[in-house]
C-alpha positions as CSV (number, residue, x, y, z in Angstrom):
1,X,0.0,0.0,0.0
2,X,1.4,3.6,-0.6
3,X,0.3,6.7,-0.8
4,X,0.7,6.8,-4.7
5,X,-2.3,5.1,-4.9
6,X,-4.3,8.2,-4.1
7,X,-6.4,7.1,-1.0
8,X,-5.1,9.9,1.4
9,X,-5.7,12.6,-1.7
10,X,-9.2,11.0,-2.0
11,X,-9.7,11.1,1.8
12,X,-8.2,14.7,1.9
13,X,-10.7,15.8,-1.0
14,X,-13.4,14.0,1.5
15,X,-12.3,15.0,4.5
16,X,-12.6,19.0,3.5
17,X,-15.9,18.7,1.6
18,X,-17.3,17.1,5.1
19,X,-15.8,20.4,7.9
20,X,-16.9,22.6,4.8
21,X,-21.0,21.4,5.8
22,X,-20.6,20.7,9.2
23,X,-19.0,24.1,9.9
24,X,-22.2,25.7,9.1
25,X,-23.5,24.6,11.9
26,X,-20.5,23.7,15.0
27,X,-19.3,27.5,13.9
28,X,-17.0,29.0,15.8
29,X,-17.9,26.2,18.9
30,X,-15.8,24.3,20.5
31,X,-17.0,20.4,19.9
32,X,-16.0,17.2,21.8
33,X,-17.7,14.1,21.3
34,X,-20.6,13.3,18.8
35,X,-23.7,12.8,20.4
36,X,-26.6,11.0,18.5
37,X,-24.6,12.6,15.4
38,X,-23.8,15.8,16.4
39,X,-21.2,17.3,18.3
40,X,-21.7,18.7,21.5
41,X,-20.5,21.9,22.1
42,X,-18.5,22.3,25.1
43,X,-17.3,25.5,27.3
44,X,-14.2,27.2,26.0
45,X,-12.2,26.2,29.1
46,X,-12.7,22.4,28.3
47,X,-9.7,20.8,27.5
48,X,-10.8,19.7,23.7
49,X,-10.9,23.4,23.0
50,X,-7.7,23.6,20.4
51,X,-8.8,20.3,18.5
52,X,-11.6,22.1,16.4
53,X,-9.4,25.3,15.5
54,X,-6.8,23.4,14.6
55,X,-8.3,21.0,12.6
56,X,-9.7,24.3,11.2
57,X,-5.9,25.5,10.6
58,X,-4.9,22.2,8.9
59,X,-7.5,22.8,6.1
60,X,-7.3,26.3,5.6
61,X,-3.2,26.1,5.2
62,X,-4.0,24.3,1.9
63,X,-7.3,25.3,0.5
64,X,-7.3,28.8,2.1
65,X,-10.8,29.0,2.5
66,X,-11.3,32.4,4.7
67,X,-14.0,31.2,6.2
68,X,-12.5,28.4,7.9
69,X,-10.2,31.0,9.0
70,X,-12.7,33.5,10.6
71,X,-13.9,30.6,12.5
72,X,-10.5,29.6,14.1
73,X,-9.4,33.2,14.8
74,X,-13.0,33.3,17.1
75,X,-12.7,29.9,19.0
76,X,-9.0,32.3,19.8
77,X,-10.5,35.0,20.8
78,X,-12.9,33.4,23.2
79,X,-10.0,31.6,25.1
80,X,-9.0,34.7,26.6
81,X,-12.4,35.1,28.5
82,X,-10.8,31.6,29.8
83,X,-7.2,33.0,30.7
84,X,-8.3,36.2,32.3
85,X,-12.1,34.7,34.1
86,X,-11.2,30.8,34.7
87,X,-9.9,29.1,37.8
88,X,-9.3,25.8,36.8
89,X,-6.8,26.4,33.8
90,X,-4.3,23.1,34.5
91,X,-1.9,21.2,32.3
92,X,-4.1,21.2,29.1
93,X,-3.2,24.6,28.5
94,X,-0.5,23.1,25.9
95,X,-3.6,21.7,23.9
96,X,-5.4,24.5,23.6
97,X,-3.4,27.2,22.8
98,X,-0.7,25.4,20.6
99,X,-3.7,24.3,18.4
100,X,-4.9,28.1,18.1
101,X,-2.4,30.6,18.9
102,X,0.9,28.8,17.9
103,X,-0.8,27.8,14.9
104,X,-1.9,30.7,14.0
105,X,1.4,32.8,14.5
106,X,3.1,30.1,12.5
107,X,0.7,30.0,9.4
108,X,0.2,33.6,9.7
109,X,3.2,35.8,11.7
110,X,0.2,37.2,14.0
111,X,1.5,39.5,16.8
112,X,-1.4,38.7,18.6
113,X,-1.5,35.5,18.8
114,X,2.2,35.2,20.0
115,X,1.6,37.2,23.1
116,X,-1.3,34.4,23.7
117,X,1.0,31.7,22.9
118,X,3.6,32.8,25.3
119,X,1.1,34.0,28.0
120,X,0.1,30.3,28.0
121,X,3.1,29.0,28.3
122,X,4.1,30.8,31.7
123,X,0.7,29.7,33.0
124,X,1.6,26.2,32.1
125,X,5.7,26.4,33.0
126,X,3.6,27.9,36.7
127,X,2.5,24.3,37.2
128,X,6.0,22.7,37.4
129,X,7.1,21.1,40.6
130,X,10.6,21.4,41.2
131,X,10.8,18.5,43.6
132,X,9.2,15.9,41.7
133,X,10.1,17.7,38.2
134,X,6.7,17.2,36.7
135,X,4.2,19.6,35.6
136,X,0.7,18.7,37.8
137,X,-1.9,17.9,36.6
138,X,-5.4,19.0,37.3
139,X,-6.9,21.2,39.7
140,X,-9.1,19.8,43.0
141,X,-12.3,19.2,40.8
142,X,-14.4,19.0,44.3
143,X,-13.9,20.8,47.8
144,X,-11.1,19.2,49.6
145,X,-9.6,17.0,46.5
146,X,-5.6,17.1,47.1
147,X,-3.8,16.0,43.5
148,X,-1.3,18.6,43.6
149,X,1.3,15.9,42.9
150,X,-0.8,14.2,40.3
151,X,1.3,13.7,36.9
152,X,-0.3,12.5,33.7
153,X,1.3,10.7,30.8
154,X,-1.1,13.1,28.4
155,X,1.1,16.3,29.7
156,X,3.8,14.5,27.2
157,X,1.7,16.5,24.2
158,X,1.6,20.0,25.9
159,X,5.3,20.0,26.3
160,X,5.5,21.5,22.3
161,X,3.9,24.7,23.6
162,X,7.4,25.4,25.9
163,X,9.8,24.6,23.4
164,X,7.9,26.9,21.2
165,X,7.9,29.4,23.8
166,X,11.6,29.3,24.0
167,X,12.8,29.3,20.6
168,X,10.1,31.9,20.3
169,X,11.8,33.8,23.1
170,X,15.4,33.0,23.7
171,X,14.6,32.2,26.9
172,X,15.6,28.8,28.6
173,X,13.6,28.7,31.1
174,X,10.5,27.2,29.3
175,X,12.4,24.2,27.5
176,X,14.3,23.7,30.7
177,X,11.2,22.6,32.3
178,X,10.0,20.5,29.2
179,X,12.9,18.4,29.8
180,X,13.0,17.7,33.5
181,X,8.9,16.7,32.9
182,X,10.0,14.5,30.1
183,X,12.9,12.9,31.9
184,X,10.4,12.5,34.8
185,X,8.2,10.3,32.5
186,X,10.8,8.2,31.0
187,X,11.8,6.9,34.4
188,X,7.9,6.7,36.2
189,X,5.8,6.7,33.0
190,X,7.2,4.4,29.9
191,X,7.2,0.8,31.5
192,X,10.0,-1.7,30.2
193,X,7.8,-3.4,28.1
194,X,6.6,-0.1,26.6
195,X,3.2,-0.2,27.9
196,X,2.8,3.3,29.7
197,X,0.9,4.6,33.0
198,X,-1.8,7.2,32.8
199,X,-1.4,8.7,36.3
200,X,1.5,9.1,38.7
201,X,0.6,10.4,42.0
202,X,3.9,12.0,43.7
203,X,4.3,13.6,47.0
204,X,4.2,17.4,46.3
205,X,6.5,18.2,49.1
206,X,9.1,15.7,48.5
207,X,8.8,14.4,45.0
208,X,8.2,11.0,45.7
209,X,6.5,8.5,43.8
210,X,3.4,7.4,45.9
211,X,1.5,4.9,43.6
212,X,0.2,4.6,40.4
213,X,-3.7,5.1,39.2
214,X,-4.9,3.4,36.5
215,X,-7.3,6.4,35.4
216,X,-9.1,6.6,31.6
217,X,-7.6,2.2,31.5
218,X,-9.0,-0.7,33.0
219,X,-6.3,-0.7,35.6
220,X,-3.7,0.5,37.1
221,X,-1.4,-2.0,35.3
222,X,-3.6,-2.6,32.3
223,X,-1.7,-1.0,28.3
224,X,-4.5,2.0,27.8
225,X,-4.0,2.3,24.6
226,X,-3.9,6.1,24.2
227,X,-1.8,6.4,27.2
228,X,0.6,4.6,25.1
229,X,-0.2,6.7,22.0
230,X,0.6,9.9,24.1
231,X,4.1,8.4,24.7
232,X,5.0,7.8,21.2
233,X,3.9,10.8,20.1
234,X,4.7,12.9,22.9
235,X,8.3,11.5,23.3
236,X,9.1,11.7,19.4
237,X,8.0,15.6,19.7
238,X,10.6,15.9,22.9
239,X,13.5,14.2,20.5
240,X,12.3,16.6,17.5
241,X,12.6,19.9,19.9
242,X,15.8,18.6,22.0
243,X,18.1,16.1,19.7
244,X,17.8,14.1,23.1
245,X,18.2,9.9,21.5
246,X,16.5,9.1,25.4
247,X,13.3,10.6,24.2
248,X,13.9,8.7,20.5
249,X,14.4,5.0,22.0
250,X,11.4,5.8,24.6
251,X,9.1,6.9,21.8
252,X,10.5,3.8,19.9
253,X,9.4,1.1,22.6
254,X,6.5,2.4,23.4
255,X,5.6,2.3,19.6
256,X,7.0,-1.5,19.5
257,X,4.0,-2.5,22.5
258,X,1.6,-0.5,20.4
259,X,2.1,-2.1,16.6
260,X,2.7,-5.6,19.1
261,X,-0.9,-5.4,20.3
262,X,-2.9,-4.2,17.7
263,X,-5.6,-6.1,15.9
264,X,-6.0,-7.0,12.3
265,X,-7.8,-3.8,11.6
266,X,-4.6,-1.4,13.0
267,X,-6.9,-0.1,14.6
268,X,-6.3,-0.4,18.8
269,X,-8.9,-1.4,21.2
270,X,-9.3,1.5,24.1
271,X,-6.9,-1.0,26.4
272,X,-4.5,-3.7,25.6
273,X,-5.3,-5.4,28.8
274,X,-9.0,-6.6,29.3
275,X,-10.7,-8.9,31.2
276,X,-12.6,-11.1,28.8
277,X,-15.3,-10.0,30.4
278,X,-14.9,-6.4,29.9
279,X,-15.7,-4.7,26.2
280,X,-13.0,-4.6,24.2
281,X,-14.3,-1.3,22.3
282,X,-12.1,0.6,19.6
283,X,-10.6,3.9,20.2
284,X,-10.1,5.5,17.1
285,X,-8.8,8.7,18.2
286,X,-5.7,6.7,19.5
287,X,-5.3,5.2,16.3
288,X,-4.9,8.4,14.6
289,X,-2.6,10.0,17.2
290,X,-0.7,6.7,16.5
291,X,-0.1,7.4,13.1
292,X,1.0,11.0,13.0
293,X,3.8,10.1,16.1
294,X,4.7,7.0,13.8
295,X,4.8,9.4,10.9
296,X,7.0,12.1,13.3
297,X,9.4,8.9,14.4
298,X,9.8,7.7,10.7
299,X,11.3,11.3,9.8
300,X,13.9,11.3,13.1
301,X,15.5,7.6,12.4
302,X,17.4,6.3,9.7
303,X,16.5,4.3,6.2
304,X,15.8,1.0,7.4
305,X,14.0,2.0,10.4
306,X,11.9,4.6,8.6
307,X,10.0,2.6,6.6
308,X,8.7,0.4,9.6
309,X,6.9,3.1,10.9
310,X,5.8,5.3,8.0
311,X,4.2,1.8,6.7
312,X,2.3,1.3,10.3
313,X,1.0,4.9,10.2
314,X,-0.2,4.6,6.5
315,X,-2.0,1.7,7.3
316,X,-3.9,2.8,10.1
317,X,-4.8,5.9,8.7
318,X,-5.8,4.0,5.7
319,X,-7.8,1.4,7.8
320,X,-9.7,4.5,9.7
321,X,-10.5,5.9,6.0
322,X,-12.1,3.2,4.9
323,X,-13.2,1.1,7.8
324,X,-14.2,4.1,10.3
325,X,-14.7,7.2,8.1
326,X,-18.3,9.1,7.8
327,X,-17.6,10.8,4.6
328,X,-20.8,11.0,3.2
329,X,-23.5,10.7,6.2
330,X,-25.7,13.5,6.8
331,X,-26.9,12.1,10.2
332,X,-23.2,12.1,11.3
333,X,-20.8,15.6,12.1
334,X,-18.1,13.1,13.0
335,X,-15.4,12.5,10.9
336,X,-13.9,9.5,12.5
337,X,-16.0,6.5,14.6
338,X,-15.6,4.6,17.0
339,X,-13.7,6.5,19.4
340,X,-14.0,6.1,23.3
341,X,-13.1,8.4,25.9
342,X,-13.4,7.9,29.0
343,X,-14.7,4.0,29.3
344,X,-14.2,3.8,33.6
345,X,-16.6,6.1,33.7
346,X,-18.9,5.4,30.9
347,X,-18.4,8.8,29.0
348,X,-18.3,8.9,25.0
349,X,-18.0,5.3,24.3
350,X,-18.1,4.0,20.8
351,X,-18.6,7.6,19.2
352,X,-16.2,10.0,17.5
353,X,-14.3,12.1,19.6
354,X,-13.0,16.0,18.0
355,X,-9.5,14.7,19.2
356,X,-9.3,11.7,16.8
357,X,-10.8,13.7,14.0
358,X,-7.7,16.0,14.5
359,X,-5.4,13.8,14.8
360,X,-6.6,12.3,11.0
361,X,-6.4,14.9,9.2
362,X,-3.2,15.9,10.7
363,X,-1.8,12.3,9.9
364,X,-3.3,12.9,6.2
365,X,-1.3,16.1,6.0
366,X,1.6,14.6,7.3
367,X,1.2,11.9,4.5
368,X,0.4,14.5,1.7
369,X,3.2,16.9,2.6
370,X,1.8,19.6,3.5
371,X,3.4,22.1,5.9
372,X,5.1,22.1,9.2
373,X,3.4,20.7,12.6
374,X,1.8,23.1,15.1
375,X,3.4,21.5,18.4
């Protein structure tokens, strides 16, 4: 299978004609998972609030349709209600405002938009803890909740918005604490195997490692499959921004469990590790973030590696083309099905999710050539 066949064109073609009907109506909203084929809309703080801008940004690089780009310059400007009225502004930062200001200022040299990226990214260097070197978490989400030394594997993929902030700047500082975070989770997050945690729980005070929480997997030592996606991707973006071959071999075993486990379809189940008893649902939104950090690793190692994992991130981009893709549905906003979210606590299950939709078409522009990544 390659790409000179013309399927990713095809999808590209598809994929456009789709977010040119189905912006008419999510607008300048911020989407996160379909609901009975439509998205629902979400508050601006919500941590999905980059994917739909972004996805926006992807599209409008190449076809430079102006009203995709009216659209994505709004869901901007209505994040900084959420910077100067919102409390509970954690580690997502990274996803939010790399998607939307970074991309911005890189497609289009906005001054504007640069003084957002870089007021996020002291917000988000605020949250480092020098004692256990990891950026927290989340914020108490009830009276009396204490995660100040909660860590999450998914902080790997806001790390971008730091190095940006210092090549940006000149300043250090911000890439500085993008490494000690990611040297933090090659030694408590990437398991030997290559199967990843989701949450590390360290004493604030001291930095120590308490226990482990199993979080959006089955367990605490189940494979979550896009905890493990978050590594591979996440890691290869810490070797593309630091030249650091740690990050390179951690995104590279953590890719090995991944393309290890996967079914016949490339496409992963939501965790690697189920009970039989327990539904083994699909998450495509993993898959797709799977691709693009295989596409990201095949660029960063040499010849005969490359082609190992360009190959895996063709084919399960071409496998969520044909065997997940809505392309021509008018009962369905999604792009992508199947995706699950949050299965411990029965949210979005089995529906497509504004993050995998992302994550295709940025896998399809990787494919296609088309311009430089926004993290």
């Amino acid at each position: 299978m390659s790409i000179q066949a013309g399927w990713a064109q095809e999808a590209w073609q598809k994929t456009a004609a789709k977010v040119a009907r189905t912006s008419k109506r999510i607008g300048d909203g911020f989407p996160h998972a379909s609901v009975q084929g439509k998205y629902k809309l979400e508050p601006a703080y919500w941590w999905t609030a980059g994917f739909w801008p972004g996805l926006l940004w992807l599209l409008y690089r190449e076809n430079k349709n102006e009203q995709l780009k009216l659209l994505a310059e709004s869901c901007e400007q209505q994040l900084d209600q959420v910077i100067a009225d919102y409390y509970r502004l954690d580690h997502d930062i990274g996803f939010m405002w790399t998607l939307t200001s970074v991309a911005r200022y890189k497609l289009l040299g906005a001054e504007d938009s640069k003084r957002r990226g870089l007021l996020a990214a002291n917000l988000l260097a605020a949250r480092f803890n020098v004692q256990g070197n990891f950026i927290r978490a989340w914020n108490p989400w009830r009276e009396g909740e204490d995660n100040a030394g909660w860590a999450i594997i998914d902080c790997l993929m806001n790390l971008p918005l730091l190095h940006w902030a210092s090549d940006t700047t000149g300043d250090p500082r911000y890439k500085q604490i993008a490494v000690r975070h990611a040297d933090m989770a090659l030694e408590h997050f990437i398991r030997p195997d290559g199967s990843v945690n989701h949450i590390v729980i360290f004493d604030p005070h001291t930095g120590e490692q308490l226990e482990v929480n199993g979080g959006q997997g089955f367990a605490p030592d189940s494979a979550w499959s896009r905890g493990t996606v978050w590594a591979i991707y996440g890691m290869a973006l810490s070797h593309l921004h630091t030249g650091d071959e740690r990050y390179l071999h951690g995104a590279k075993r953590a890719a090995h469990f991944f393309l290890a486990n996967l079914p016949e379809d490339h496409v992963p189940h939501w965790d690697f590790r189920l009970p039989d008893d327990v539904t083994a649902y699909r998450d495509s939104s993993a898959g797709a973030c799977a691709a693009c950090g295989l596409l990201l690793l095949a660029d960063q190692v040499g010849d005969q590696e490359s082609a190992l994992y360009r190959q895996a991130g063709e084919r399960i981009l071409h496998s969520l083309y044909v065997n997940y893709g809505d392309w021509d549905s008018e009962t369905e906003e999604g792009l992508i099905l199947h995706g699950t979210s949050h299965y411990p606590e029965g949210k979005n299950i089995d529906v497509p999710l504004i993050y995998g939709d992302y994550y295709f078409v940025e896998g399809l522009s990787r494919l296609l050539g088309h311009g430089e990544l926004f993290w």
